[in-house]
N, C-alpha and C positions, 0 to 999 in steps of 0.2 A: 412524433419521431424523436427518438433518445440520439440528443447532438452533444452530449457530455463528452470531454475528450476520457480520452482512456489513463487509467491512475498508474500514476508515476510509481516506479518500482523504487527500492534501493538495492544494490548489486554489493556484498562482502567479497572486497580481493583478497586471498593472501599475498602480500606486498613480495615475501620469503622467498618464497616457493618457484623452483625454475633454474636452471642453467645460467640465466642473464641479470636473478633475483640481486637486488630490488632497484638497478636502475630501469632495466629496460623495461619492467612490472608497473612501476609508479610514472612513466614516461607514456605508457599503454594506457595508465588509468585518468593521466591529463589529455591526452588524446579523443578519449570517450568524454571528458567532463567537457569537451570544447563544443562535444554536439549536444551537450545537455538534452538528453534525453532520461536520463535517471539518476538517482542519490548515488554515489560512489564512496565507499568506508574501505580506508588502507588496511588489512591487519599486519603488524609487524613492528621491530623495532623501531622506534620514534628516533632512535641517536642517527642512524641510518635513512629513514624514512623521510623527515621532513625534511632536512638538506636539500634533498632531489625537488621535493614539492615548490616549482618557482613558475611564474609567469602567470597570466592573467586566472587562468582557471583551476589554481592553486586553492582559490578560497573555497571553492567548490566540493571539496575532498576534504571527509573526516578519517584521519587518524586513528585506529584503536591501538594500542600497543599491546606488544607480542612480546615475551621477553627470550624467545626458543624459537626456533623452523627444525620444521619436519626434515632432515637429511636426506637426500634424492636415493639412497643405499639402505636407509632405514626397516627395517623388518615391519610391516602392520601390525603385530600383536607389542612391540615395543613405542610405535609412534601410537595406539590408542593407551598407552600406560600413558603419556606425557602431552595429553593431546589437549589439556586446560591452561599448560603453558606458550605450546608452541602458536603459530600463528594461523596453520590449518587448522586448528582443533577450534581454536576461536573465531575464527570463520565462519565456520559450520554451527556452533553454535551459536553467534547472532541470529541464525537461520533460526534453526530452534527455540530460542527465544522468540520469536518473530519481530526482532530488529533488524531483520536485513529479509528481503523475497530473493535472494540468491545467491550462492556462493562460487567464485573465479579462482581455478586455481591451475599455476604452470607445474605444479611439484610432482613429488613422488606420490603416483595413481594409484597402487596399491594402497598406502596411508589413507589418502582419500577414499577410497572405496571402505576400507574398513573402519572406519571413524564415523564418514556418513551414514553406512549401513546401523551401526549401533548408535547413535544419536538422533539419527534422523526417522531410521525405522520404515521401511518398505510397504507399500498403498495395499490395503487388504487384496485378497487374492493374484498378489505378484510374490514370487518364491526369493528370486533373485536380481538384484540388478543388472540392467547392461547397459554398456557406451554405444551410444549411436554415434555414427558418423557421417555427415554427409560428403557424395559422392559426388563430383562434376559427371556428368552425362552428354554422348550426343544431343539426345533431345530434352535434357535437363536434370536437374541431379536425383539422387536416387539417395535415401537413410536406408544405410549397412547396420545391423546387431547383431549379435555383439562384437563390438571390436578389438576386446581384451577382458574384459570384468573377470568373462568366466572361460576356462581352459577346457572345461570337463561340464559337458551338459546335459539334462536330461530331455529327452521327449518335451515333457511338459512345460519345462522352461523355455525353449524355441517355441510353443504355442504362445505362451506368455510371450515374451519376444515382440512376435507379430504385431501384436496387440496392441502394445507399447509403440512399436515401429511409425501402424496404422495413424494413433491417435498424432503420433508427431507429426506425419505427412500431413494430414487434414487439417493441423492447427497450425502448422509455422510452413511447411510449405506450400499449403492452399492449394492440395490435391485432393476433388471432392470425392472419389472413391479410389482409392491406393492401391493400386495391384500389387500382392504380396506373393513371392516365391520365396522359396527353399534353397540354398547354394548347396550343388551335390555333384557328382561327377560327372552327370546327364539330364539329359530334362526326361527319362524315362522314371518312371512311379517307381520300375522295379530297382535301379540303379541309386546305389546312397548307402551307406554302411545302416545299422539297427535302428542309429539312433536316428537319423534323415527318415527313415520309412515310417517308421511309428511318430515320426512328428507331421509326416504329412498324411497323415489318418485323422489327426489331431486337431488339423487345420481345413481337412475338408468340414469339418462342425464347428470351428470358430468361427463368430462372427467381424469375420473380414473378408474381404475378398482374394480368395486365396485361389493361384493358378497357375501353382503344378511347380514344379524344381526349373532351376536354371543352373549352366554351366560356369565356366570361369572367365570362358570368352564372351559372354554377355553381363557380363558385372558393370564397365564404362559403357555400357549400347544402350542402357535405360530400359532392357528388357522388363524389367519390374522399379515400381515406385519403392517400395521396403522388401529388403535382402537379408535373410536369416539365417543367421548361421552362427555358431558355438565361438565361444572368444578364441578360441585359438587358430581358427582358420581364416576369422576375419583379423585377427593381428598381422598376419601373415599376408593377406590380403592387401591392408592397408599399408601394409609396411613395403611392399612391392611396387604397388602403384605410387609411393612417395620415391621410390627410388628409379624408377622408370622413369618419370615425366624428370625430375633432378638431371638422369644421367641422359638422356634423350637433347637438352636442353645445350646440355655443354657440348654433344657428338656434335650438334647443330652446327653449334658457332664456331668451334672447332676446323669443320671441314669446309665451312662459305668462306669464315676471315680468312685462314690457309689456303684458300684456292686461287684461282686465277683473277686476271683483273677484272673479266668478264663475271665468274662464278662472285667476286666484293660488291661488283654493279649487281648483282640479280641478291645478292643477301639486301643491300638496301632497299630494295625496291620490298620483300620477305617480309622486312624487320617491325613493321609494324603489325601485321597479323600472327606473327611469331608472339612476339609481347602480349595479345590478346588471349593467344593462347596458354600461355604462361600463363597469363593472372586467372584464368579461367580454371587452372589444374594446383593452383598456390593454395595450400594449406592453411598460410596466411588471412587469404579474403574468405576461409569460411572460420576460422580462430581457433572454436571450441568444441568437442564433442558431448553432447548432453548425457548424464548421466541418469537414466531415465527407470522408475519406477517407486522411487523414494519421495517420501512426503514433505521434502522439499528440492528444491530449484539448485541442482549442482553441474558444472558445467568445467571438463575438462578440458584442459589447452596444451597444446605440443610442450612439452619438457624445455625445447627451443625458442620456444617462444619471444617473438620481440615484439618492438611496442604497438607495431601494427597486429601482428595476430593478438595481442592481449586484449585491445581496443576490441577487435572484432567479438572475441570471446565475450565482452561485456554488451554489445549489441546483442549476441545471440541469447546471453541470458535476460535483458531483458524482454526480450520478445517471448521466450518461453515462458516468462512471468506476465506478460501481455494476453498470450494465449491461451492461458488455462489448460496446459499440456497435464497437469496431476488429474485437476477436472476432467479432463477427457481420458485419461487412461481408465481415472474409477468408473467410468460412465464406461467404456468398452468392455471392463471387467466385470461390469456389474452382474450382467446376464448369466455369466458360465457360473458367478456366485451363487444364485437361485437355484439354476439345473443343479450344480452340487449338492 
């Protein structure tokens, strides 16, 4: 029996990049260095950067310097002109290099999308990338695709999709057959605008387990393990259910504390499985969304990001470096590569 432990990753943050860049970034990334679970490399300015770098697990974290960041407003085709200065671009390339197995970043995801796309270069027979995102669920969380990459999709890219979905569910959420649906206006075949129909033609022949459309009321039901859909409807998607559980959260507390002294006794008595549920629907405790189909490990994080979701995002990218998520998507692609 093979008892080796499993090889330590090293994870590239861009230190920059983000709303909170680079306290809350480098605070996220001593946070993950505390459960030493992987090599952690800052990229970013050093005059900035190390300052922050104090306390025990300081020594932990290599530096690279960055003398530029990506601006969160920045144009893609302007932020890959300047992308061997800034701190994403070197990021992603340690990746390419193969000085880092993954790249972190809170920036601007457009930059990132088109930076990685051209440096890093997309796993034969994937067209396009997309963001997966995991979803808290009733009966457990569910990976949504695409959840922004792409606004405008074809058929054949939701097949691809899938696939990608599939291999992510099997390797990092340890779902041994992933039921895969379609997000469309009904769970009827005939129901879905051109491009929903002809993808699920697409997916009755792919090798996944694929089982029919699903609606929008069963997105958080865990109706399906991986949910497919075009980035524009999963933006929207995800962007609602971050604002749901937010604004749910404050009507809550809102109308217990404001109530009677009876209705302040029955919030305390609430308040602890309230909080459960919070952390259970916090974007926070899952960090990052994988950027999946690209020939290396890139793993995006809320624009917001603080030093708990940062942390997390470097969890989830090492695990996806853990799991051999490229390995398994080539290995799910391989086949429709043959029939081709």
């Amino acid at each position: 029996m093979n008892s080796a432990a499993p090889r330590r990753s090293t994870i590239a943050v861009d230190a920059m990049g983000g709303d909170f860049a680079p306290r809350e970034i480098v605070a996220g990334a001593l946070l993950a260095a505390q459960d030493d679970y992987a090599d952690i490399i800052l990229v970013g300015d050093e005059e900035q950067v190390r300052p922050l770098l104090q306390g025990p697990n300081a020594s932990r974290i290599t530096v690279v310097h960055a003398a530029e960041a990506v601006p969160m407003d920045q144009s893609p085709s302007a932020a890959l002109r300047s992308a061997d200065r800034t701190s994403l671009g070197i990021a992603i390339n340690l990746v390419r290099e193969g000085r880092a197995d993954a790249v972190v970043s809170a920036g601007n995801s457009g930059a990132f999308l088109a930076i990685a796309l051209i440096r890093l270069r997309t796993i034969e027979g994937i067209a396009r990338p997309a963001i997966a995102t995991v979803l808290p669920a009733i009966s457990g969380p569910s990976v949504m695709l695409d959840a922004g990459a792409n606004v405008d999709c074809r058929p054949e890219w939701l097949e691809q999709f899938a696939i990608m979905g599939s291999a992510y569910a099997i390797a990092v959420l340890r779902i041994a057959n992933p039921r895969v649906a379609l997000l469309s206006v009904g769970e009827e075949r005939s129901k879905g605008n051109q491009q929903v129909i002809e993808a699920a033609k697409r997916l009755d022949e792919a090798p996944v387990n694929f089982i029919g459309n699903i609606d929008g009321k069963d997105v958080l039901m865990n109706a399906a393990d991986v949910i497919v859909t075009d980035g524009f409807v999963g933006n929207v998607v995800l962007k609602v259910a971050e604002g749901i559980t937010s604004g749910l959260g404050r009507v809550l507390r809102n109308s217990l504390l404001n109530g009677s002294l009876m209705t302040r006794f029955g919030a305390f008595l609430i308040l602890p499985p309230l909080r459960r549920l919070r952390e259970t629907y916090n974007y926070e405790t899952y960090g990052g969304a994988p950027l999946l189909g690209l020939r290396g490990n890139c793993i995006v994080t809320h624009g917001r990001a603080n030093r708990t979701a940062l942390a997390s995002a470097v969890r989830a990218a090492a695990e996806e470096v853990r799991a051999d998520v490229i390995g398994k998507i080539a290995a799910l692609v391989a086949p429709m590569m043959t029939k081709a």
